[in-house]
N, C-alpha and C positions, 0 to 999 in steps of 0.2 A: 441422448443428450446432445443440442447443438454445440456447436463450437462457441457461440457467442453467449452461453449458460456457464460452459465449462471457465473462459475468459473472467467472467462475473464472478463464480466461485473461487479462483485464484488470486482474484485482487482481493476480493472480501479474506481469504485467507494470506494473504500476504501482510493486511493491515491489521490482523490476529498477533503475527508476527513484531509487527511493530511494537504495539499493546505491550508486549510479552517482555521486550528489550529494553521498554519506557524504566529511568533510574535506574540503568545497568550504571557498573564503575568502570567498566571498558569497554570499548566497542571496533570491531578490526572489520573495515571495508576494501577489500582488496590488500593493497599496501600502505592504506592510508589507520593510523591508529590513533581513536579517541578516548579521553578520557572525561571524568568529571561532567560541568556543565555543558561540554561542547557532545555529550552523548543525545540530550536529548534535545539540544539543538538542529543537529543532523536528524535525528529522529520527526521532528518536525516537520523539516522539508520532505525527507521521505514519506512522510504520513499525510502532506497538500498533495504531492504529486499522485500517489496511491489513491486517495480520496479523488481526486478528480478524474481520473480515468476509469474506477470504477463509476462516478454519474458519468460518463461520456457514454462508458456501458451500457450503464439501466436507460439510458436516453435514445440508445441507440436498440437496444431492445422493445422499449415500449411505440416505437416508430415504427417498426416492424410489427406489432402488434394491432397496430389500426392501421397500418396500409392496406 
């Protein structure tokens, strides 16, 4: 498996993660601790940034693919 497969499969699994955390009652980031609606607030941003880096990914794979 390349490197940039394995990159692909860890975002795709990190936004699993997300998924999995969506309407949790608490959420603890480092030192930082959420509750309530500010969970999947945070979960949001997390899940744009995640989502965009996995298309940066697939974008940067499929260029590779017809070069």
């Amino acid at each position: 498996m390349d490197i940039l497969q394995l990159e692909i499969d860890v975002a795709r699994d990190e936004l699993t993660r997300v998924a999995i955390w969506w309407d949790a009652d608490k959420l603890e980031l480092g030192d930082f601790q959420f509750s309530g609606s500010e969970v999947n607030e945070v979960l949001l941003a997390i899940r744009r940034i995640k989502e965009q880096r996995l298309a940066q990914l697939i974008r940067l794979q499929t260029e590779g693919a017809t070069s």
